[in-house]
N, C-alpha and C positions, 0 to 999 in steps of 0.2 A: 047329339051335340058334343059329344067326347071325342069325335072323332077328327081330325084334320080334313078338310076338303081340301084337295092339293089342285087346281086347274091354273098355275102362272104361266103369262106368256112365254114363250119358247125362245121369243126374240128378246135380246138387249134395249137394241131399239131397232129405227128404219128410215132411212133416209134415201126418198125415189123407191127405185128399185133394189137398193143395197140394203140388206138388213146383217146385223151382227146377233146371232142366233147364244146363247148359254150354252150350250153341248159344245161348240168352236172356241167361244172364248175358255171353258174349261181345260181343253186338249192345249190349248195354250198357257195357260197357268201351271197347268201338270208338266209341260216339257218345259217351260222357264225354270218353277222349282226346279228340276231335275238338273239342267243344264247349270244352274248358279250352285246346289250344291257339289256336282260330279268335277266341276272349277275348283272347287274351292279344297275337296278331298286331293283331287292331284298336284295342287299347290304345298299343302301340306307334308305332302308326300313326296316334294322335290322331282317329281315330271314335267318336266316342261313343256308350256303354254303352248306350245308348236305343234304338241303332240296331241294335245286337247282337243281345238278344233276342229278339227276333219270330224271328230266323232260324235258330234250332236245330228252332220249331215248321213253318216253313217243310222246312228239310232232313228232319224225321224222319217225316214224313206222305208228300211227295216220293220219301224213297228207301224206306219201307214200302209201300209205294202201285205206283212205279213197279217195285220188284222181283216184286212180287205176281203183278200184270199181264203181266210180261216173262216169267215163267216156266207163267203159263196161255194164253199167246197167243203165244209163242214154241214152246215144248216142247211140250204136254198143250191142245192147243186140238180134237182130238177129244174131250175130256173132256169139259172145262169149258165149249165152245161149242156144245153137242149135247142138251143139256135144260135145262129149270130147274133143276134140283137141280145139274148142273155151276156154273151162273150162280148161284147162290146161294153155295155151296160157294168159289167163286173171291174175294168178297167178305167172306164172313165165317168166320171161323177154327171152321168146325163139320167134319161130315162125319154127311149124311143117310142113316139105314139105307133097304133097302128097304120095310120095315112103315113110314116114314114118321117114328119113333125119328131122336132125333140126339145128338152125342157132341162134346164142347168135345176138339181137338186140336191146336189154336193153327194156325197157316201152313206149311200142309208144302211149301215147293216157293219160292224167292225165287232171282230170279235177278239176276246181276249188271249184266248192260247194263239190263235193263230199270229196276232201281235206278237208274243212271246219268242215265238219259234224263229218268226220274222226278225226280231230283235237279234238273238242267238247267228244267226246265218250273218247278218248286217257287220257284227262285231268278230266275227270270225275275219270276214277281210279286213276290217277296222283292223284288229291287231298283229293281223300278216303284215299290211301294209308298213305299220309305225313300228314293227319291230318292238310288240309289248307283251309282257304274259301274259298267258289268254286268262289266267283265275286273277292276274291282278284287275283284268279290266274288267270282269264280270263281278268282282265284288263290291267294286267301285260305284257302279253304277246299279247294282242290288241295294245297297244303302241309298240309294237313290228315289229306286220304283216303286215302291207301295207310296210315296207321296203325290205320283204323276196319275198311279190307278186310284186313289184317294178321290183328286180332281175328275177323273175321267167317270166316276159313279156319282157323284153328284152332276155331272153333266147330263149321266141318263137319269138322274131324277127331275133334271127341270125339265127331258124330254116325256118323262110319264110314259116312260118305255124300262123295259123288264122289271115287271111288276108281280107284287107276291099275290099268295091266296090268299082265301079270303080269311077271315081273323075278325075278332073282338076284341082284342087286345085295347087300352085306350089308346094307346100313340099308334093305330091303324091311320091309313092315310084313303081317303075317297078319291081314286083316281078318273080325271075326265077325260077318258080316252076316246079316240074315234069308233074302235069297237066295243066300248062301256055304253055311250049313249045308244049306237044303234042294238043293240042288244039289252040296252035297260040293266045293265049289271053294275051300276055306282053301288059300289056293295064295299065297305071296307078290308081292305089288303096288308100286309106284311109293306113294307114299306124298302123292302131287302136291299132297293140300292143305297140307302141309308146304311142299313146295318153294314154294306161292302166298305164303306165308303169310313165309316167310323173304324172299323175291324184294321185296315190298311194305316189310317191314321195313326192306330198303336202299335201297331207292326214297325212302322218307321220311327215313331219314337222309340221304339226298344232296341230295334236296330243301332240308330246313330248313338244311341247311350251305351251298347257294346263296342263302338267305333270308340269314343271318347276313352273309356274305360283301359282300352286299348291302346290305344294312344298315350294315358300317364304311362301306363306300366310299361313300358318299351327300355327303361334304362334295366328290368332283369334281365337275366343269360340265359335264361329258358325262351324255347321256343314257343311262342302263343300260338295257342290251336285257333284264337280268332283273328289273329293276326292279317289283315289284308293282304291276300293274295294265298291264303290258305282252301279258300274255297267256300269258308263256314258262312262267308254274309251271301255269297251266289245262294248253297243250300238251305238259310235261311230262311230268305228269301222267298224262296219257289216254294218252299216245302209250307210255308205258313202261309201263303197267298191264297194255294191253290188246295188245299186243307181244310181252309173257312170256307173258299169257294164251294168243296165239296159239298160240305154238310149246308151250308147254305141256298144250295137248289133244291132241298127236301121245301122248303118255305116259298119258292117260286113257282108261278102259273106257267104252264112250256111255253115254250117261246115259238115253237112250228108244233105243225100240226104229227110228223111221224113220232115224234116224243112221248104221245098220248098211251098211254099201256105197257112202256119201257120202266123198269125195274129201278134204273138208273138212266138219268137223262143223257144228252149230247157232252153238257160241259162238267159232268161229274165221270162218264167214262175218258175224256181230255183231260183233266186233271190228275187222274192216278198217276199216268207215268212221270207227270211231274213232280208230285208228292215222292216218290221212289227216290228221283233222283237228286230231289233236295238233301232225303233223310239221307242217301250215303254220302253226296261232300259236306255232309254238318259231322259223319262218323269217323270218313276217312281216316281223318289224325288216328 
């Protein structure tokens, strides 16, 4: 009786055949936050409104795109790289029967480096195009993203998808999955996309309280090593996200089946090279 039973609906609501799912509205709330503060930083910052725009269509393509990708060619790349129907299926948010029938399911499977990466590529041409430095707009919008993945882990907690081991803990959570029931395994779990989701929550508050900080002090003649466009809120960033992430998959059940016997999982050897490259633009100075 200590324990959470977590089984809420997955959907918002439903009206006919349209329903508005938590996981969608989430990705939405996560790229609104982002998009009204990444406004409101380049306001401040005297870049002009002209320049802003293009880049939310830039980021939302980039990290739909590259999460997509990272999680069919990362995770499920026997799947998705072994017919046409995987190669179709990986592209477009269907799922083909085998009579040839198919069925609108939206994106089942988004991963988060490969968002990442996808992000990085998107904003490369973003800042070729507008003529901006490339570390002003990656820090800009690193003070941004642990608030959108904040959203985006609560969105996989109302889906009861990547879920932790099991645990005694009191705040474990009884997840009702499709394969808990038919396996009999409502056993209490780590609750980890909580813990992501809280972890990023702090991350951004520390971030934008470095931003602010940063901001009085601007009338010194010293050059600030956190100074936007220095690099330290991109390396930040990355380097704390994908840090907790690391240590954070010791406490999750794998998510595919090749993961089983590996030392270190899929999204723990994915994150190294990221952690690297935070800790040197936070050193660079």
């Amino acid at each position: 009786m200590l324990y959470i039973d977590w089984q809420p609906s997955i959907e918002v609501f439903r009206i006919g055949i349209f329903s508005l799912k938590w996981y969608s509205l989430l990705w939405m709330f996560g790229l609104m936050f982002a998009y009204m503060i990444v406004k409101h930083l380049y306001k401040q910052q005297g870049i002009p409104e002209e320049k802003f725009y293009p880049q939310f269509f830039y980021c939302f393509i980039g990290v739909l795109a590259g999460a997509r990708l990272g999680h069919c060619l990362f995770y499920q790349p026997d799947y998705f790289l072994t017919s046409g129907k995987g190669i179709i299926e990986m592209f477009l948010p269907i799922h083909i029967q085998d009579n040839g029938s198919w069925s609108y399911i939206g994106y089942r499977g988004l991963a988060s480096h490969g968002g990442t990466i996808g992000l990085f590529v998107a904003l490369a041409f973003y800042w070729r195009k507008e003529n901006l430095k490339p570390m002003m707009v990656l820090d800009n919008v690193a003070i941004a993203a642990p608030a959108t993945a904040c959203c985006i882990r609560l969105g996989n907690l109302m889906n009861s998808e990547i879920i932790g081991r099991t645990t005694d803990m009191p705040w474990a959570f009884i997840f009702h999955t499709q394969e808990a029931l038919v396996n009999r395994e409502l056993v209490p779990r780590h609750p980890t996309q909580l813990y992501e989701a809280l972890a990023y929550l702090l991350i951004f508050a520390i971030g934008i309280s470095l931003y602010q900080y940063w901001r009085k002090s601007q009338h010194m003649r010293t050059t600030s090593p956190i100074a936007v466009g220095s690099g330290f809120y991109f390396g930040y960033c990355i380097m704390t996200i994908f840090t907790f992430r690391f240590f954070v998959e010791f406490l999750k059940k794998e998510q595919v089946d090749f993961e089983q016997g590996m030392l270190l999982d899929m999204g723990q050897l994915l994150s190294i090279p990221l952690v690297l490259v935070g800790l040197w633009c936070m050193i660079k100075k």
